[in-house]
Kinemage of the C-alpha trace (Angstrom):
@kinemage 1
@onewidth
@group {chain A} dominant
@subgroup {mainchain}
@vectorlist {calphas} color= white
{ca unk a 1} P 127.682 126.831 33.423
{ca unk a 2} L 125.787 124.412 36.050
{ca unk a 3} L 127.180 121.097 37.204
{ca unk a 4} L 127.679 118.847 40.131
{ca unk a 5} L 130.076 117.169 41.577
{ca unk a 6} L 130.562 113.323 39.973
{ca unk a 7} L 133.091 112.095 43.229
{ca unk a 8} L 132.837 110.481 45.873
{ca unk a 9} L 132.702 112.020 48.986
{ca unk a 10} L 135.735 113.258 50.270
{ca unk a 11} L 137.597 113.347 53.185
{ca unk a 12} L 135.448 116.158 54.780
{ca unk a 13} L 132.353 114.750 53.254
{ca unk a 14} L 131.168 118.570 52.972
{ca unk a 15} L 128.901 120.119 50.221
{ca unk a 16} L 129.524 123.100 49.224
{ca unk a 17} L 127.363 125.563 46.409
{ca unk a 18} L 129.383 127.481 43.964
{ca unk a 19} L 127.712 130.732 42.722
{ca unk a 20} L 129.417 132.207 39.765
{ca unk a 21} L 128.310 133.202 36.033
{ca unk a 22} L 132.533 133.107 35.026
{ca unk a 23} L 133.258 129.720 33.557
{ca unk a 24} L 137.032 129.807 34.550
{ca unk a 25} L 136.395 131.178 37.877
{ca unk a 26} L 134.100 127.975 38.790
{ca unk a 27} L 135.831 125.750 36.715
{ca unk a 28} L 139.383 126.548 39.143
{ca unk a 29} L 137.179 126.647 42.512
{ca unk a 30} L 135.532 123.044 40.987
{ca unk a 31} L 138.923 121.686 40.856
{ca unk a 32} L 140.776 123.178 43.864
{ca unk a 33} L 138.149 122.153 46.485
{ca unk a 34} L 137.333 118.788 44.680
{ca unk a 35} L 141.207 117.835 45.126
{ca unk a 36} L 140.398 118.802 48.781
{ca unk a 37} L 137.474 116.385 49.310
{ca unk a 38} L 134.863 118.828 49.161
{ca unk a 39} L 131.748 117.947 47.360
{ca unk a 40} L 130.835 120.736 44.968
{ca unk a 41} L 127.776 122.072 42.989
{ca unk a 42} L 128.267 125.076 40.744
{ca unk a 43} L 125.483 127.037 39.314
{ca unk a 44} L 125.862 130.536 37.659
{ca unk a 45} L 122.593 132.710 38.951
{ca unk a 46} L 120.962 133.617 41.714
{ca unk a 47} L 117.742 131.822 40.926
{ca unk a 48} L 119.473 128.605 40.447
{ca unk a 49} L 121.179 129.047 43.859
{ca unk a 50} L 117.754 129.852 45.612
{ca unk a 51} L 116.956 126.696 44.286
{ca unk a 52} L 119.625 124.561 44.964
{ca unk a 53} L 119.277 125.738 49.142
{ca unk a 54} L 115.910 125.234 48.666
{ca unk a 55} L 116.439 121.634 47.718
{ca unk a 56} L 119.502 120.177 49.450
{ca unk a 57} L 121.396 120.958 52.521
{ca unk a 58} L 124.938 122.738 52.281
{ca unk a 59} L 128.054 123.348 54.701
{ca unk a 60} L 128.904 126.505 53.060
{ca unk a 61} L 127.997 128.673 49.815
{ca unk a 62} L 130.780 130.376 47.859
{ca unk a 63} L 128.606 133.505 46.047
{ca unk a 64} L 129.526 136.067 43.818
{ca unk a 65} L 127.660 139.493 44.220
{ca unk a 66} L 127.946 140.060 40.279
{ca unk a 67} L 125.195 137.579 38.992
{ca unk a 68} L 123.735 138.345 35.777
{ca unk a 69} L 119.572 137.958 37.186
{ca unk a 70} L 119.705 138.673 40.690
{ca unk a 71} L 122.279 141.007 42.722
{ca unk a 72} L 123.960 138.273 44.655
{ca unk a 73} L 123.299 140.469 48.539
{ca unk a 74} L 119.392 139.852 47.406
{ca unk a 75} L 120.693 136.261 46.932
{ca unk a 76} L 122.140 136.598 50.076
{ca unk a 77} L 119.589 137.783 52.358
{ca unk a 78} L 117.087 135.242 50.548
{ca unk a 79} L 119.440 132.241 50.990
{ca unk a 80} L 119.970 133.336 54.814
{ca unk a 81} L 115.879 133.237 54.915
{ca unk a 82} L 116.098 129.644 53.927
{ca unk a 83} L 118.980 128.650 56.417
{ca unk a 84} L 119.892 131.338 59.272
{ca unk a 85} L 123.036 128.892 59.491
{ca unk a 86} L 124.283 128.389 56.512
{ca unk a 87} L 127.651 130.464 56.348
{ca unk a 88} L 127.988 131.963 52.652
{ca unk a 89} L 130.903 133.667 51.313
{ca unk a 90} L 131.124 136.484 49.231
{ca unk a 91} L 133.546 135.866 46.578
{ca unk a 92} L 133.956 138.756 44.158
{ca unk a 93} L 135.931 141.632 42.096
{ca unk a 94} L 134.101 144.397 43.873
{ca unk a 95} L 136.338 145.896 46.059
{ca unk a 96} L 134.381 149.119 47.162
{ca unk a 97} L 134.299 149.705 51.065
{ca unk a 98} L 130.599 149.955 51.120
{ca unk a 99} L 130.139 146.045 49.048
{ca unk a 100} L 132.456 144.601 51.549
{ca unk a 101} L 131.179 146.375 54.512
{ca unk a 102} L 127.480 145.894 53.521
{ca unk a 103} L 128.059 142.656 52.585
{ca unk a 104} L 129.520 141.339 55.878
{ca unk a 105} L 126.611 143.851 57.677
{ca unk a 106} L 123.990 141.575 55.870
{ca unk a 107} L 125.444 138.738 57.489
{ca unk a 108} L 127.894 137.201 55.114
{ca unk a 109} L 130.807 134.925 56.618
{ca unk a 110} L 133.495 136.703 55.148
{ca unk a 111} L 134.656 138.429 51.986
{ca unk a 112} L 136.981 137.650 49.473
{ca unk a 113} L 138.295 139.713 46.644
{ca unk a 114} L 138.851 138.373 43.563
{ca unk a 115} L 141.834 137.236 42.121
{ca unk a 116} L 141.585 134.829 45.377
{ca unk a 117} L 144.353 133.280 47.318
{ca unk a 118} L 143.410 129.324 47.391
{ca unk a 119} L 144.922 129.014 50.374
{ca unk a 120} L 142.993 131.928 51.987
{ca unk a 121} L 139.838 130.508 50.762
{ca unk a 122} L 139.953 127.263 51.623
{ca unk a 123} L 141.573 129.075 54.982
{ca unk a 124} L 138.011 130.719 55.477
{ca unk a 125} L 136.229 127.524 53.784
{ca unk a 126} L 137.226 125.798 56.373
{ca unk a 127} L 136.053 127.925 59.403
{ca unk a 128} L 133.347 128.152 57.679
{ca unk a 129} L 132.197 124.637 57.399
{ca unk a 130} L 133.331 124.339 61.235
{ca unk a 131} L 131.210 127.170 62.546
{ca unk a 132} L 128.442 125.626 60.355
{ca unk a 133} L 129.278 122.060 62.154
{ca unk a 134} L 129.216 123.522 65.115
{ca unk a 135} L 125.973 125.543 64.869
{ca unk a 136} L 124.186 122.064 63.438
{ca unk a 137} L 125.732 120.292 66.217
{ca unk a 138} L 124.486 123.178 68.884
{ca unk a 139} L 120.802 122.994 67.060
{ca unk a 140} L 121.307 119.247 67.838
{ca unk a 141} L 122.082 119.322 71.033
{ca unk a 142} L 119.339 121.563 71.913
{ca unk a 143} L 116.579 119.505 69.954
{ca unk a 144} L 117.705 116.685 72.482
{ca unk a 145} L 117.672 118.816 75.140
{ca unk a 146} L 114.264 119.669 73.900
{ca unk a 147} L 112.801 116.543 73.569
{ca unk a 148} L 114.560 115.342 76.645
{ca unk a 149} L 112.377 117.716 78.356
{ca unk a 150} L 109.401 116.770 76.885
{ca unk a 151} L 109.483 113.362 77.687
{ca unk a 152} L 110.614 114.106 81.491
{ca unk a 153} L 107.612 116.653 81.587
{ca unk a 154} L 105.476 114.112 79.887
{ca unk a 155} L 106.405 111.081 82.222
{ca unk a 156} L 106.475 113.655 85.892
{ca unk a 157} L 103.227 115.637 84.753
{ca unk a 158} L 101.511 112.109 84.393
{ca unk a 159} L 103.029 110.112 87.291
{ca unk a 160} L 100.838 108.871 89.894
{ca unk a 161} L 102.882 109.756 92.145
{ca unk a 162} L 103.644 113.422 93.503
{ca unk a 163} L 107.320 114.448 92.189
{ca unk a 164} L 108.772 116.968 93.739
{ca unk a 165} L 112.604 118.231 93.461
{ca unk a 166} L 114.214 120.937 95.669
{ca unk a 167} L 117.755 122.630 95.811
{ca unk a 168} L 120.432 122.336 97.903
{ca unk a 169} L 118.402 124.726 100.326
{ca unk a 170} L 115.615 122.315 100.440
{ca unk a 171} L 113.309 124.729 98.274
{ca unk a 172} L 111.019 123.688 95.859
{ca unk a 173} L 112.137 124.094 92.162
{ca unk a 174} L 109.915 121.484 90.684
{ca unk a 175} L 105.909 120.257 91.430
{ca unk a 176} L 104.510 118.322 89.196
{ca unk a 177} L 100.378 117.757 88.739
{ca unk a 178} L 100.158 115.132 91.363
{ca unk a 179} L 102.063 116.928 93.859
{ca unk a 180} L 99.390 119.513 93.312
{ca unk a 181} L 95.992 117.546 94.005
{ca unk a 182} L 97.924 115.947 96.533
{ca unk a 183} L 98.434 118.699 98.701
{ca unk a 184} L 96.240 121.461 96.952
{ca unk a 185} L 99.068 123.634 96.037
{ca unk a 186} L 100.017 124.774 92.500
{ca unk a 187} L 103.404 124.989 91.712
{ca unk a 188} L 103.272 129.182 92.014
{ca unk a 189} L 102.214 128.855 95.326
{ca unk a 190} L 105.464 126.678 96.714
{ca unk a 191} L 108.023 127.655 93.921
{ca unk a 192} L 110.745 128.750 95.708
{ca unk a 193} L 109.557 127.836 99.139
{ca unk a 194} L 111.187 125.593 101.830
{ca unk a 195} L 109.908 121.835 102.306
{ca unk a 196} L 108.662 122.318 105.591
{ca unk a 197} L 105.675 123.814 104.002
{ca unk a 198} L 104.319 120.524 102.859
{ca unk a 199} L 105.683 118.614 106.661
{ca unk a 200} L 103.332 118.705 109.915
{ca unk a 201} L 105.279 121.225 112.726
{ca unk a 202} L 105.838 117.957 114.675
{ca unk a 203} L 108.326 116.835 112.251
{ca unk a 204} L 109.874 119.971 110.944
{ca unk a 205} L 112.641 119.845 113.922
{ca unk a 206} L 113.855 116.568 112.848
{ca unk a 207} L 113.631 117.508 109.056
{ca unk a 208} L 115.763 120.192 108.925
{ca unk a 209} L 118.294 118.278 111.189
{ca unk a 210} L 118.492 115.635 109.028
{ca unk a 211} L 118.900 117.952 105.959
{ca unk a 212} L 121.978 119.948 107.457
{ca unk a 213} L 123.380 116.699 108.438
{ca unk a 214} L 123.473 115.688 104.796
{ca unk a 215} L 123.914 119.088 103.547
{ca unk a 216} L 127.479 119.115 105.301
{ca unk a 217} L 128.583 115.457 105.611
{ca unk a 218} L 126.664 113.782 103.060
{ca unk a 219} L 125.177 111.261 104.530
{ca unk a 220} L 121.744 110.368 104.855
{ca unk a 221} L 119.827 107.242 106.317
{ca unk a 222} L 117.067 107.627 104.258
{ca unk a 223} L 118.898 108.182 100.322
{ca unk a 224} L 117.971 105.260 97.850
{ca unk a 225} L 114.883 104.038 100.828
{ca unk a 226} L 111.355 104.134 100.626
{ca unk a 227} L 109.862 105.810 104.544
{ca unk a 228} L 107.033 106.526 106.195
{ca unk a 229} L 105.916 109.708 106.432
{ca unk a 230} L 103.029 112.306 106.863
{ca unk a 231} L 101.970 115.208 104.713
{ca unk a 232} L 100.302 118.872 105.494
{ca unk a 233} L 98.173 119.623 102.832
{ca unk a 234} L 97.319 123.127 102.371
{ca unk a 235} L 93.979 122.825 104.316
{ca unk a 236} L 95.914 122.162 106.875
{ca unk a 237} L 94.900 117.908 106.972
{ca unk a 238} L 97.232 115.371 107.441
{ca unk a 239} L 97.752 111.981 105.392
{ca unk a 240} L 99.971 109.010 105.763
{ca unk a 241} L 102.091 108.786 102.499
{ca unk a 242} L 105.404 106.816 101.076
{ca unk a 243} L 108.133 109.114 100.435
{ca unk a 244} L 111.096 107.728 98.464
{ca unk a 245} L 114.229 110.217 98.696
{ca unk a 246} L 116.810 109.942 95.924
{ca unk a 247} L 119.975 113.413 95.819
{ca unk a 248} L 121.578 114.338 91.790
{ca unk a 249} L 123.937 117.528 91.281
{ca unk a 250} L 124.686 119.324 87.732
{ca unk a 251} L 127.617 121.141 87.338
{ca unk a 252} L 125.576 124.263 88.824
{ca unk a 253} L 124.387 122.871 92.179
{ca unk a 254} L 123.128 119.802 93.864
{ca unk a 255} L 119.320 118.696 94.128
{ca unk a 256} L 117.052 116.785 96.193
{ca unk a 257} L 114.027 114.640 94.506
{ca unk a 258} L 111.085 113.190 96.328
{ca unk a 259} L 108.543 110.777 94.881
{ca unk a 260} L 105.512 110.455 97.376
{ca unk a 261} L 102.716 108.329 97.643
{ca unk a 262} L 99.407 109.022 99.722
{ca unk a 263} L 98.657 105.654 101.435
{ca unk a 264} L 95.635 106.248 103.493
{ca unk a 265} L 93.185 103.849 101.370
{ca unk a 266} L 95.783 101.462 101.741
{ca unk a 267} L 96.347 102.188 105.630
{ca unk a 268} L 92.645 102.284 105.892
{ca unk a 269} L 92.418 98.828 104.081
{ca unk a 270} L 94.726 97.876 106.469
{ca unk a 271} L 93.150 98.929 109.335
{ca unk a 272} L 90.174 96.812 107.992
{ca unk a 273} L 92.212 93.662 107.986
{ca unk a 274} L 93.378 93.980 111.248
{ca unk a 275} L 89.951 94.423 113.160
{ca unk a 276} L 88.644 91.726 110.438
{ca unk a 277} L 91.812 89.556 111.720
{ca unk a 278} L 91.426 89.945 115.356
{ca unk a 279} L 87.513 89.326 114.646
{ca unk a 280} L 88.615 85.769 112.977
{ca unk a 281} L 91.540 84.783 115.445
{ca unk a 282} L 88.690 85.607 118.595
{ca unk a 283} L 85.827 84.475 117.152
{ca unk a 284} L 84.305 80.727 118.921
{ca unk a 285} L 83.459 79.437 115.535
{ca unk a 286} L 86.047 77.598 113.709
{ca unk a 287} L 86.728 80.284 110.557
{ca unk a 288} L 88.585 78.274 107.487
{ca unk a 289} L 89.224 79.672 103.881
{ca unk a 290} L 90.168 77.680 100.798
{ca unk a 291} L 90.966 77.811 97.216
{ca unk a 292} L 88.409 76.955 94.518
{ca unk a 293} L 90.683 73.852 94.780
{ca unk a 294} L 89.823 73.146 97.988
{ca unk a 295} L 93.657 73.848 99.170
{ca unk a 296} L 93.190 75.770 102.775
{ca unk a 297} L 94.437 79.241 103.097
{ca unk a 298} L 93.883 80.453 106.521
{ca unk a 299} L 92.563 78.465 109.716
{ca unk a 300} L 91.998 80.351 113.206
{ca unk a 301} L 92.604 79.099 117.110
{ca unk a 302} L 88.955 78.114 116.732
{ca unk a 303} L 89.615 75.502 113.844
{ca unk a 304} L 92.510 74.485 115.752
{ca unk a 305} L 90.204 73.431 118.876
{ca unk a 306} L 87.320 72.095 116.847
{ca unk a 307} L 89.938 69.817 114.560
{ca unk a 308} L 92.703 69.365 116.606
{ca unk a 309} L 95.277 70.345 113.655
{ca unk a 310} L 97.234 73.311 114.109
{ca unk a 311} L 97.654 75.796 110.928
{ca unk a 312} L 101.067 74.960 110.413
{ca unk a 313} L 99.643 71.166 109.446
{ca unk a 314} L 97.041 71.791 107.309
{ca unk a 315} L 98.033 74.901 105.326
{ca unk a 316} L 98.206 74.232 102.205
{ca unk a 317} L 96.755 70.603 102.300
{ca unk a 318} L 93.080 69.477 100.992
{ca unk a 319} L 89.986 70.571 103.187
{ca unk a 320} L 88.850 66.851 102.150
{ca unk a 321} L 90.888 65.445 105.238
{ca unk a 322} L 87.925 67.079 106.735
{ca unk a 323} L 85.213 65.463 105.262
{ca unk a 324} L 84.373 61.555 106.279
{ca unk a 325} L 84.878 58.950 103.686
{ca unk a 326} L 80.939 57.925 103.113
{ca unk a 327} L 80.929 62.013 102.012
{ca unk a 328} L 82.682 61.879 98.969
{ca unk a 329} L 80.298 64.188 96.409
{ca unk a 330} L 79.577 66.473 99.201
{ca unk a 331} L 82.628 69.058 99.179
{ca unk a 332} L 82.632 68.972 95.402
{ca unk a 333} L 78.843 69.995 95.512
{ca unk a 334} L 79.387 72.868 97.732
{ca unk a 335} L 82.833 74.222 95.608
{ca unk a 336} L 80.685 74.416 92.359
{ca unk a 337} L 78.153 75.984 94.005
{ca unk a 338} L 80.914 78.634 95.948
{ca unk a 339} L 82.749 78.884 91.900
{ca unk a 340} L 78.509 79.567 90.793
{ca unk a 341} L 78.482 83.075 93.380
{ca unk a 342} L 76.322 80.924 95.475
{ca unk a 343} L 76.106 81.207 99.412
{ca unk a 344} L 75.674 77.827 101.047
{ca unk a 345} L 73.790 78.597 104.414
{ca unk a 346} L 73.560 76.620 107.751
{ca unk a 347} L 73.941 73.385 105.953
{ca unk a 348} L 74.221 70.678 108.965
{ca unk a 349} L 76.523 68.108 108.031
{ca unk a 350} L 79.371 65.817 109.498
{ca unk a 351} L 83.285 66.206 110.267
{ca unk a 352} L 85.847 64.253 111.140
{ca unk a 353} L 89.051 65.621 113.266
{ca unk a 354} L 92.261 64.709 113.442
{ca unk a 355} L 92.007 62.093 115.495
{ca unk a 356} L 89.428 60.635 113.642
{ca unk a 357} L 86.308 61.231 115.962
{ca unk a 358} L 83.749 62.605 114.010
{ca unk a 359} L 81.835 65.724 114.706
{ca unk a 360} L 78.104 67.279 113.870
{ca unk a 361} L 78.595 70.511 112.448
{ca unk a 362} L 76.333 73.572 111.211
{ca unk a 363} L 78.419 75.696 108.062
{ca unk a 364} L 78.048 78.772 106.387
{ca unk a 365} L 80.331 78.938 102.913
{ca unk a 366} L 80.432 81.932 101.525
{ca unk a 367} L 82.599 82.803 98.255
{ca unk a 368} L 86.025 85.180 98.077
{ca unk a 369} L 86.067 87.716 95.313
{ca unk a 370} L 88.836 89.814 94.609
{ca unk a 371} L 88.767 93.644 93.483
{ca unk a 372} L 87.176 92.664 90.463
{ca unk a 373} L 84.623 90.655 91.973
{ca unk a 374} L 85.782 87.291 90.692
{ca unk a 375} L 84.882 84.705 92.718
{ca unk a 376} L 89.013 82.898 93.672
{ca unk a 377} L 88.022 80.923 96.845
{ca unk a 378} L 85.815 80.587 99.863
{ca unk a 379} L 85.239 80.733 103.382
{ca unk a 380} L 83.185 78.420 105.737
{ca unk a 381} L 82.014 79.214 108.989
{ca unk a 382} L 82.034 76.171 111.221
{ca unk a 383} L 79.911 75.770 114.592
{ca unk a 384} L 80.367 72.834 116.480
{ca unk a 385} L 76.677 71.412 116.762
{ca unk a 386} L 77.435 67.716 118.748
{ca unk a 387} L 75.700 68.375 121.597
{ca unk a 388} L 72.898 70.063 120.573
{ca unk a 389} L 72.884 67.195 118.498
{ca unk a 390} L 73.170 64.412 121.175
{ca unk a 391} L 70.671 66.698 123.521
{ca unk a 392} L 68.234 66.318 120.602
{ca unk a 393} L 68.349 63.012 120.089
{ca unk a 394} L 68.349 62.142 124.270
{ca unk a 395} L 65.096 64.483 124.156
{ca unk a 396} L 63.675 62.253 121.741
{ca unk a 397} L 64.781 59.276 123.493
{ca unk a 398} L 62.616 60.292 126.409
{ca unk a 399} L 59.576 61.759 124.856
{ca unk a 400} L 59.750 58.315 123.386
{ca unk a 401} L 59.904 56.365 126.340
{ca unk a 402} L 57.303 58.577 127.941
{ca unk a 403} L 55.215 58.061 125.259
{ca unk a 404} L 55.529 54.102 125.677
{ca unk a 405} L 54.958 54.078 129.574
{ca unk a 406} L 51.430 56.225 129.396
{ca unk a 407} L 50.506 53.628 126.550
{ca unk a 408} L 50.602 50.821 130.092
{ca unk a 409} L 48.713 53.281 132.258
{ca unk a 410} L 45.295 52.527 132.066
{ca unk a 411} L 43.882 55.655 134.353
{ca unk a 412} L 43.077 58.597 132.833
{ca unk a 413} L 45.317 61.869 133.565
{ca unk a 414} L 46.422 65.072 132.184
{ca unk a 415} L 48.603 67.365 132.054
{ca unk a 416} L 48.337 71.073 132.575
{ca unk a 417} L 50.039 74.155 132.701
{ca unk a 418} L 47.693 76.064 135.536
{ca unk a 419} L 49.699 79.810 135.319
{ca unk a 420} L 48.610 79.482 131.199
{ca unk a 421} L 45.334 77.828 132.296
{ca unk a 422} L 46.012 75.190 129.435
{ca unk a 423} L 45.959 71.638 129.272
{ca unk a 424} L 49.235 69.833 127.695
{ca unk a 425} L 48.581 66.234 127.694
{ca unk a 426} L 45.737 64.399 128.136
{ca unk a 427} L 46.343 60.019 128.574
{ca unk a 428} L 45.292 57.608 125.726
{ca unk a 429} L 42.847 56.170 128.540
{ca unk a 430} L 40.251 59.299 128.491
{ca unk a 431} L 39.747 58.790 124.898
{ca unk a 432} L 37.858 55.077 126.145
{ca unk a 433} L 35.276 56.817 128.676
């Protein structure tokens, strides 16, 4: 006789497989753990029960070793092949010292002779179906843990950033694939060894006095901040890096993580800016930089002098208070030829200052592109060119008048240059002799 349970589920909500080929044995179990609020399926061979594992998951198996295709121990080594966890319990007549004894050495639950005590079985059911909740709930626990680890290996092994964790020693018990390009270690090579190994000597004094002092008091005045530091890599180099410092304990012990960051590019970049700063804030020529709106960025000493605004006034403002009013297409011209890649080169041109005198002016504008070479601004290079400009046009101013007084002279003369041996004028007047 094969049937399944038609309730709902019961107070334990627990299935459990019923292996027997007597009709009034199953029939009684049926009933008795049914009015319990177990969920029961009842089959009466071994091949049925094979099946029924095979198919659906159980909290406990009540089997008979008398089955009328299979010896039910067979069935019981082959169910245990399907689920190591499952608890089954032999439930039988057979009462010789070497079934129950070879049954439990096979790795039954528990034995129970038939006729049964229902209170003793559902006794045993019962601690049955909790070692089996407990052994899902273990298998559960250490899935998570599993995957847990997974992801923190997967997230550390792929950081950017070196991660390292040490004990409450300050040894290395973790050194993830950063860490090791970074300082051209593996993890074999510092597993187990102090920090120091990875500090210069010049700061190993004042590490290890800092790490007592949190060791025994607890505090530290660099937890939960991001420092600078330096690094010893193994070929014995130094680099500048970030080191943020964060402390966690377990049950077990306490530990010390580090996340570290090499910053030379960046201090290198930095470097850069600074000479290319101090280049700008000396330089004679007025240095200005602007948006592709024309909105102005920076503005040196230099453009202070030549203008006569300081930066604070025109930060931020339009480079068109520049420009003089009978100039109105001109700064548009040279922006779309800046937002084009286009360097505009010694163009001679007019501006006006602050206090409205205007100025001749030579001006190199060359376009701003950021990392991805995208033009986002520009730059201009201003000389002040007035008196060059004024000493022009008085030179011209007197080669003209000179030219008009020799037109009244009516003698004939020249000019010469006697070290070149080389005439440089000669008067209108010898052209009539």
């Amino acid at each position: 006789m094969e049937f399944q349970s038609t309730l709902h589920d019961g107070p334990s909500s627990s299935s459990i497989l019923i292996v027997d080929d007597e009709p009034d044995i199953t029939c009684a179990l049926h009933d008795l753990l049914e009015h319990k609020g177990y969920r029961t399926d009842v089959v009466s061979t071994g091949g049925a029960a094979i099946s029924s594992v095979q198919q659906r998951h159980y909290e406990a198996v009540l089997l008979d070793v008398g089955l009328p295709d299979i010896n039910g121990l067979t069935v019981l080594k082959r169910l245990q092949e399907i689920d190591p966890k499952l608890p089954i319990i032999i439930i039988t007549a057979y009462t010789k010292e070497e079934d129950t004894v070879g049954a439990l050495s096979k790795g039954a639950f528990a034995y129970i002779i038939k006729p049964y005590n229902p209170q003793e079985l559902l006794a045993v059911l019962r601690r049955a179906v909790g070692v089996q909740a407990l052994a899902v709930k273990a298998e559960r626990v250490e899935r998570d843990l599993s995957a847990s680890e997974e992801r923190f290996q997967s997230v550390v092994q792929t950081a950017n950033d070196a991660i390292i964790l040490a004990d409450r020693r300050g040894h290395i018990v973790f050194w993830n694939d950063t860490a090791r390009r970074l300082f051209g270690y593996t993890y074999e090579e510092v597993a187990g060894k102090p920090l120091t190994i990875i500090i210069p000597p010049r700061f190993r004094t004042a590490h290890q006095e800092g790490f007592e002092r949190l060791r025994s008091t607890g505090e530290a005045r660099v937890i939960g901040r991001t420092i600078e530091v330096y690094g010893l890599r193994k070929d014995g180099k130094e680099f500048p890096a970030e080191l943020s410092i964060g402390t966690g304990s377990t049950t077990e012990d306490t530990f010390y993580s580090g996340i570290i960051r090499d910053v030379s590019e960046r201090k290198q970049a930095e470097q850069a800016m600074a000479r290319l700063a101090a280049i700008v804030e000396s330089s004679n020529d007025a240095i200005v930089s602007n948006t592709l709106d024309g909105i102005i960025v920076t503005w040196n000493p230099a453009a202070e002098r030549l203008y006569g605004y300081t930066a604070g006034e025109v930060k931020g403002r339009k480079v068109s208070i520049l420009v003089p009013e009978d100039r109105p297409n001109e700064l548009v011209s040279v922006l779309k030829r800046i937002e084009r890649g286009e360097i505009v080169e010694a163009m001679e041109t007019v501006r006006k200052r602050k206090d409205g005198l205007l100025l001749d002016v030579c001006l190199t504008v060359s376009p701003l592109r950021n990392a991805a070479g995208e033009v986002f601004g520009a730059s201009a290079i201003v000389r002040d060119i007035t008196e060059s400009k004024r000493a022009e046009h008085e030179l011209r101013e007197s080669q003209e008048r000179f030219r008009q007084l020799i037109e009244l002279i009516r003698e004939v003369f020249w000019l010469s240059n006697p070290e070149k041996n080389q005439i440089l004028y000669v008067s209108p007047a010898y052209e009539e002799i």
